[in-house]
C-alpha positions as protocol buffer text, in pm:
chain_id: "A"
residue {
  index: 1
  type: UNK
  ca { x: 5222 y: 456 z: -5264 }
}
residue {
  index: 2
  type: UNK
  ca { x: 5359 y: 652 z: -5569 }
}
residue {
  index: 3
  type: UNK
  ca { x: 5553 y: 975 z: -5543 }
}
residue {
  index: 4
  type: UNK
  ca { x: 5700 y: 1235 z: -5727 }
}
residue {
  index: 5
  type: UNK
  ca { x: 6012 y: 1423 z: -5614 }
}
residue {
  index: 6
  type: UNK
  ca { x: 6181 y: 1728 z: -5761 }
}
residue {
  index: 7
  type: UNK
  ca { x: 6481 y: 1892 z: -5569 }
}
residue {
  index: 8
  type: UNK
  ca { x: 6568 y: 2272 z: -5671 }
}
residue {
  index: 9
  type: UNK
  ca { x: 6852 y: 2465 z: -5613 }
}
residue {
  index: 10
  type: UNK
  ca { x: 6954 y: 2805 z: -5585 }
}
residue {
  index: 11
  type: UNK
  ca { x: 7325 y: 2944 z: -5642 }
}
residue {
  index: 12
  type: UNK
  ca { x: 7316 y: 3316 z: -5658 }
}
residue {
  index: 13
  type: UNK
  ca { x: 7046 y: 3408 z: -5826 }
}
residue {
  index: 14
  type: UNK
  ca { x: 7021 y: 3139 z: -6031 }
}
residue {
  index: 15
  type: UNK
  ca { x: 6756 y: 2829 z: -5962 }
}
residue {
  index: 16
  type: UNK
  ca { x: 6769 y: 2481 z: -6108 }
}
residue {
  index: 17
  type: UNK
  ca { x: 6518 y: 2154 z: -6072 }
}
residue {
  index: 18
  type: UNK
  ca { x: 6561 y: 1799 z: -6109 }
}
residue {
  index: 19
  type: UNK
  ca { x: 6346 y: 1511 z: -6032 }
}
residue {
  index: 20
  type: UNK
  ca { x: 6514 y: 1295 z: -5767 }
}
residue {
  index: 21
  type: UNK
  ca { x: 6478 y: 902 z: -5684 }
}
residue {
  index: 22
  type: UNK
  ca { x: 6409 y: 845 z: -5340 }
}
residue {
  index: 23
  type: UNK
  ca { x: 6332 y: 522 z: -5328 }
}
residue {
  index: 24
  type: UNK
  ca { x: 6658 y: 449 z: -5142 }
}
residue {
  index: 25
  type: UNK
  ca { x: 6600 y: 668 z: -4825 }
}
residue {
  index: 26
  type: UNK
  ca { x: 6585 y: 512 z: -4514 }
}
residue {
  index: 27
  type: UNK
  ca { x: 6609 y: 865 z: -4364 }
}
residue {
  index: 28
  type: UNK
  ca { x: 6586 y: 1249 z: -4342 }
}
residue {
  index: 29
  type: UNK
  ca { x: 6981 y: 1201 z: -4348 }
}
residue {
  index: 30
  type: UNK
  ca { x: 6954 y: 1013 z: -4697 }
}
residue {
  index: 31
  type: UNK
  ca { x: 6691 y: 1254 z: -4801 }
}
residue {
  index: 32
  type: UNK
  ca { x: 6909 y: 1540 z: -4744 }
}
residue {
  index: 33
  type: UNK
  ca { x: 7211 y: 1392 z: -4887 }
}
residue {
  index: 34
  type: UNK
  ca { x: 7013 y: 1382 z: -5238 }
}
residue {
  index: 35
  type: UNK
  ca { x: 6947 y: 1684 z: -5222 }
}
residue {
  index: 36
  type: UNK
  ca { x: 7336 y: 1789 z: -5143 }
}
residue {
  index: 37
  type: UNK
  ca { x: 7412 y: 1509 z: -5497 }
}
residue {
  index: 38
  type: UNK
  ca { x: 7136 y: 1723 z: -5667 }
}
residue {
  index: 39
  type: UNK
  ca { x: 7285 y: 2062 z: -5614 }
}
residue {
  index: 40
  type: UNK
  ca { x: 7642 y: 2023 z: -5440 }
}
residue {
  index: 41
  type: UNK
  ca { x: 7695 y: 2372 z: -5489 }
}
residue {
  index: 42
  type: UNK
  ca { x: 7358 y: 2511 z: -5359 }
}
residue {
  index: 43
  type: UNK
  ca { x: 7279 y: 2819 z: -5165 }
}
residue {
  index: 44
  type: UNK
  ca { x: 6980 y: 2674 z: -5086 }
}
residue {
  index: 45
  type: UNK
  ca { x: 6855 y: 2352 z: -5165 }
}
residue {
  index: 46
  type: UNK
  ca { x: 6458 y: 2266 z: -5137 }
}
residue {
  index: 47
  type: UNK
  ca { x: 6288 y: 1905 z: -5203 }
}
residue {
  index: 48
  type: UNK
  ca { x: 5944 y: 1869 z: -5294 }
}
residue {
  index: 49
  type: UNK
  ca { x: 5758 y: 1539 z: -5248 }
}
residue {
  index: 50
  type: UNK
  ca { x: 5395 y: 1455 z: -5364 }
}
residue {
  index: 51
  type: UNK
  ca { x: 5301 y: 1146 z: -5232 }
}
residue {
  index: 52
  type: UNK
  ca { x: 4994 y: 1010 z: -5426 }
}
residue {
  index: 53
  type: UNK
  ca { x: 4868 y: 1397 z: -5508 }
}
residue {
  index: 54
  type: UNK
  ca { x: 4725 y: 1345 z: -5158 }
}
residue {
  index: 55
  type: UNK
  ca { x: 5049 y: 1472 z: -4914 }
}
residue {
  index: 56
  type: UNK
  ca { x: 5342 y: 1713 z: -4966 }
}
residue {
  index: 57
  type: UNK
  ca { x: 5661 y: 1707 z: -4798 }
}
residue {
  index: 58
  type: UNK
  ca { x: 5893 y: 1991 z: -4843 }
}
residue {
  index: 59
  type: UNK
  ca { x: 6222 y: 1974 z: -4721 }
}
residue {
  index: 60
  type: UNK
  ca { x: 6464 y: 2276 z: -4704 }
}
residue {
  index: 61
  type: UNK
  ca { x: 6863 y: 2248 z: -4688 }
}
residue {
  index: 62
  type: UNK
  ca { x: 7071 y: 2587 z: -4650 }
}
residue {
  index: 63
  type: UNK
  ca { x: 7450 y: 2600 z: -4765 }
}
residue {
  index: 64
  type: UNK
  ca { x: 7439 y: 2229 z: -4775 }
}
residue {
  index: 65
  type: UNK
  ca { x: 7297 y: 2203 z: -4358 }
}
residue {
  index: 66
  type: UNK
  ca { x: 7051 y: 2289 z: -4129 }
}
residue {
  index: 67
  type: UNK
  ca { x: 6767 y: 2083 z: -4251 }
}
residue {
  index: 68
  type: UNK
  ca { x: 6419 y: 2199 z: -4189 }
}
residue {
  index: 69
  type: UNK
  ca { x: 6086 y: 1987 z: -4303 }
}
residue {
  index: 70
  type: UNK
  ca { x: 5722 y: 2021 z: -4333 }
}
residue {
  index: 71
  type: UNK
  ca { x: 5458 y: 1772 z: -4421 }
}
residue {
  index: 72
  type: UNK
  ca { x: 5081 y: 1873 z: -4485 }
}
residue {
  index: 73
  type: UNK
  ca { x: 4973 y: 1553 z: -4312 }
}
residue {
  index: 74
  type: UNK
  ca { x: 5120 y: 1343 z: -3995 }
}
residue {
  index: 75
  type: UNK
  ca { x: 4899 y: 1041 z: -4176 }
}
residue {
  index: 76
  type: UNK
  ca { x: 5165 y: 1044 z: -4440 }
}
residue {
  index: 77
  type: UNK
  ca { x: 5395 y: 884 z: -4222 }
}
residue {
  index: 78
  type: UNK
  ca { x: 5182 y: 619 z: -4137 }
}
residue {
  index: 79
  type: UNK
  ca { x: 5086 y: 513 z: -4502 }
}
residue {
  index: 80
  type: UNK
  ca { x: 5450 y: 458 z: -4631 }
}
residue {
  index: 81
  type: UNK
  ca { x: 5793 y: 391 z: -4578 }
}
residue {
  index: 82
  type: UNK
  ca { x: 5861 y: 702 z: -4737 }
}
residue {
  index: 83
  type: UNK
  ca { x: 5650 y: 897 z: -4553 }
}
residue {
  index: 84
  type: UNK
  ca { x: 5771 y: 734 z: -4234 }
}
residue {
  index: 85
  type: UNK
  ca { x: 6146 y: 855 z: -4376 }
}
residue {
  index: 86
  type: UNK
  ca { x: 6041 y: 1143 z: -4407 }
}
residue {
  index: 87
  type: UNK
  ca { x: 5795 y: 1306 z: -4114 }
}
residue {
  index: 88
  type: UNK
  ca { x: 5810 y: 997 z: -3859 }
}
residue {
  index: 89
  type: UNK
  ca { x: 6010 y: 1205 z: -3595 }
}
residue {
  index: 90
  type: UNK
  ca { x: 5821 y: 1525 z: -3663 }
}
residue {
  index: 91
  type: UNK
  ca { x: 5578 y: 1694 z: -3432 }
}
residue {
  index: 92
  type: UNK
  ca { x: 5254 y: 1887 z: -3526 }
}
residue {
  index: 93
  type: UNK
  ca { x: 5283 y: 2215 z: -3627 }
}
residue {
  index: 94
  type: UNK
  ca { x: 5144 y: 2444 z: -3376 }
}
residue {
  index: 95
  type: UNK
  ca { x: 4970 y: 2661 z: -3642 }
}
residue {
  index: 96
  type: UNK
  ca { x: 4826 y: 2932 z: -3391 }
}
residue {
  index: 97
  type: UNK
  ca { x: 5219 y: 2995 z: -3375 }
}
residue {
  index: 98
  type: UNK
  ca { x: 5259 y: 3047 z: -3694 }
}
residue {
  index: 99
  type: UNK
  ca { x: 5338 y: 3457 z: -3794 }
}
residue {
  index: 100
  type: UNK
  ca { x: 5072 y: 3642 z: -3962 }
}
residue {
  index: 101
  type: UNK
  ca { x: 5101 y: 3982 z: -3882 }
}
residue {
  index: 102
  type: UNK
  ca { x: 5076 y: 4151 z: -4255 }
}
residue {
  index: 103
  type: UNK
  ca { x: 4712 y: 4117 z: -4391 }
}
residue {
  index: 104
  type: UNK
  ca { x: 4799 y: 3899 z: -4675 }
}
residue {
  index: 105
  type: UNK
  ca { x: 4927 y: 3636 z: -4480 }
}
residue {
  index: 106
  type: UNK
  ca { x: 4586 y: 3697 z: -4180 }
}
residue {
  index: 107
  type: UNK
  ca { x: 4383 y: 3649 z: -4514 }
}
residue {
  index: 108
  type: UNK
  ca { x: 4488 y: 3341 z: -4637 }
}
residue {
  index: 109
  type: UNK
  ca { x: 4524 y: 3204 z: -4320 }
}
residue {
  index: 110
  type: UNK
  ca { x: 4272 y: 2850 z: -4339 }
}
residue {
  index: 111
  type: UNK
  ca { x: 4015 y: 2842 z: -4110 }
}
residue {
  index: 112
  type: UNK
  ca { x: 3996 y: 2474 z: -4073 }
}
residue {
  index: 113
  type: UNK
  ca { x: 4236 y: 2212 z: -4163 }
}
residue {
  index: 114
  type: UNK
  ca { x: 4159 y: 1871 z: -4222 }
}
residue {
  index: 115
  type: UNK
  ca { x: 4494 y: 1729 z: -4185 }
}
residue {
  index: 116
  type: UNK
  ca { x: 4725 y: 1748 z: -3908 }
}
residue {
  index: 117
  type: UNK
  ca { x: 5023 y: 1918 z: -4031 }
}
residue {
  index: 118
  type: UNK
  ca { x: 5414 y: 1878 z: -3891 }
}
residue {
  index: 119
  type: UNK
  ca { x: 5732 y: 2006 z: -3898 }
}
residue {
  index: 120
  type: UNK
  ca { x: 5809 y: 2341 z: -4005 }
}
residue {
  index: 121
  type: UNK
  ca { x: 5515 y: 2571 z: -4137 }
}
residue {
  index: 122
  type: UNK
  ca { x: 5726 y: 2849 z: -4216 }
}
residue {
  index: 123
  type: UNK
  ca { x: 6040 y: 2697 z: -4330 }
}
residue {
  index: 124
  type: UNK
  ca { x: 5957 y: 2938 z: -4699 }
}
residue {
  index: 125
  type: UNK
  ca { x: 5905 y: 3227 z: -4482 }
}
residue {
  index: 126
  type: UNK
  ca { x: 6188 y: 3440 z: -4537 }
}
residue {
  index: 127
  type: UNK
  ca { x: 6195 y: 3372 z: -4911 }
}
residue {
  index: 128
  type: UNK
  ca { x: 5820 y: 3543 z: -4964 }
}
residue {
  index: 129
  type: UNK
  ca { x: 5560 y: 3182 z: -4851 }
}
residue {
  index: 130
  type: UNK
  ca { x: 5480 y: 3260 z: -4490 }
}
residue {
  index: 131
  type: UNK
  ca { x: 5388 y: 2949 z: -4276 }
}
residue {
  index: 132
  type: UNK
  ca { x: 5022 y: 3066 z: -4266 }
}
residue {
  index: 133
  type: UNK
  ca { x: 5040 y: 3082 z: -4668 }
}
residue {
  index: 134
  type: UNK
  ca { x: 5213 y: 2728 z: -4702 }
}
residue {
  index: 135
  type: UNK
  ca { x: 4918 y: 2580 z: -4447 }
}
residue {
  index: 136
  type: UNK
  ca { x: 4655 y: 2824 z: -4636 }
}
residue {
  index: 137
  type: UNK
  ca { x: 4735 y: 2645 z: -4950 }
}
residue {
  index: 138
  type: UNK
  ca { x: 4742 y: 2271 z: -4824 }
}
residue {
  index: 139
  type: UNK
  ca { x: 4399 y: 2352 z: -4676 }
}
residue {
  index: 140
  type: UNK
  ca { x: 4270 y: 2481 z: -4973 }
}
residue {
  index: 141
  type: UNK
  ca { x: 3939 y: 2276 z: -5165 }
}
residue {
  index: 142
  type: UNK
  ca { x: 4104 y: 2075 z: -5482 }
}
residue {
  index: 143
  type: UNK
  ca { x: 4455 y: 2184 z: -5434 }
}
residue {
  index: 144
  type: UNK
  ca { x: 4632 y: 1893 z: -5505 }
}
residue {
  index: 145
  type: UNK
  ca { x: 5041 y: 1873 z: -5347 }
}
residue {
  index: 146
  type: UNK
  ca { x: 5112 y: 1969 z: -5687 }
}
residue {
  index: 147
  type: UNK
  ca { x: 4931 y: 2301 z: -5738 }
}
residue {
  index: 148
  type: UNK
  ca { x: 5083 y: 2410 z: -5388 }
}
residue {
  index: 149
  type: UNK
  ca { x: 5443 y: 2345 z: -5551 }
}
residue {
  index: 150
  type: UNK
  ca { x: 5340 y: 2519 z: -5882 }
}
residue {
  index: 151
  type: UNK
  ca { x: 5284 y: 2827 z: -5631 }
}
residue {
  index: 152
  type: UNK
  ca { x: 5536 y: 2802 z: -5440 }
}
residue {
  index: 153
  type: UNK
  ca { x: 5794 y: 2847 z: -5752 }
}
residue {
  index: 154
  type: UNK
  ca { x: 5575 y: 3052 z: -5882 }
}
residue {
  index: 155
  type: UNK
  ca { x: 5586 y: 3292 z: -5545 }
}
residue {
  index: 156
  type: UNK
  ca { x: 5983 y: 3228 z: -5513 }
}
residue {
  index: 157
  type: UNK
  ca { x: 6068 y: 3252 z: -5880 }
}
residue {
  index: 158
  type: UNK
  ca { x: 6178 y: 2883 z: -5985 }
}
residue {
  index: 159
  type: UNK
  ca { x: 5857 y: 2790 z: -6205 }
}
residue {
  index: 160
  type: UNK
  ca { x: 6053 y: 2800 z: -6505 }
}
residue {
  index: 161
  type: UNK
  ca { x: 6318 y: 2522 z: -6403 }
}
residue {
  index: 162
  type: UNK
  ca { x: 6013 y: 2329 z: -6212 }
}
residue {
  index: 163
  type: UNK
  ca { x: 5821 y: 2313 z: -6568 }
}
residue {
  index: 164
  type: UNK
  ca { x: 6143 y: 2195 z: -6720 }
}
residue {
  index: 165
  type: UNK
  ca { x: 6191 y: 1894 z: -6451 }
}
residue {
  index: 166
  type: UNK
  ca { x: 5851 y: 1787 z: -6472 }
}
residue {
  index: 167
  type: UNK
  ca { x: 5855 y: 1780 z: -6821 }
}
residue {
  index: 168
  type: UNK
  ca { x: 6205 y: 1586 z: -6873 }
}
């Protein structure tokens, strides 16, 4: 299974990207210690993974700890290593927990997922991508993992340095 995997940083107000290699993680632990080589000096620290433009994983590290995850699909785990690295010890997301109390968030809540997401819905949340946004736009028809990335930076203001990783 082929992947793509860009880590972005924040310091200040600043963001950066890079694509990362993770074909060495055994490991959320080795996952989140590329993304503290990526951006040692990181407020915040996320990691984006599209796994065969089929599954996203999106990991988030603050002030170099406290590592939070989300994938749009448990199945992930069971069709790769990687994905095994990555979501194997996560549960499913209880998504009738997830907050939607302002009318934008109630809107785009999906109505019907086909996947079984896990981890952390709302691990964006305070940074402007409520849970029920980030499982609104998995669930979405034809969004591939990377159009949900492409708004996500878009949303929290990084598009510019994504466009530049992707492109290098």
């Amino acid at each position: 299974m082929s992947y793509f995997a860009v880590a972005v940083g924040r310091e200040g107000d600043e963001w950066e990207a890079a694509e990362v290699d993770l074909d060495a993680v055994a490991d959320v632990e080795d996952a989140a210690e590329v993304m503290r080589e990526a951006f040692p000096d990181a407020d915040l620290t996320l990691l984006f993974v599209d796994a065969d433009d089929e599954y996203l994983t999106v990991m988030r590290l603050d002030n170099g700890d406290d590592l939070r995850t989300f994938g749009s699909d448990a199945e992930y785990a069971s069709q790769s290593r990687l994905g095994e690295a990555l979501l194997g010890d996560l549960e499913p997301e209880d998504t009738e927990e997830i907050d939607s109390e302002d009318e934008e968030s109630i809107a785009a809540r999906p109505t019907e997922l086909d996947a079984e997401p896990v981890g952390e819905a709302d691990l964006l949340g305070d940074l402007g991508v409520p849970g029920s946004t980030l499982l609104a736009l998995c669930a979405k028809e034809g969004m591939m993992p990377s159009d949900v990335v492409a708004e996500v930076a878009k949303s929290l203001g990084f598009a510019e340095a994504l466009e530049d990783a992707a492109g290098a």
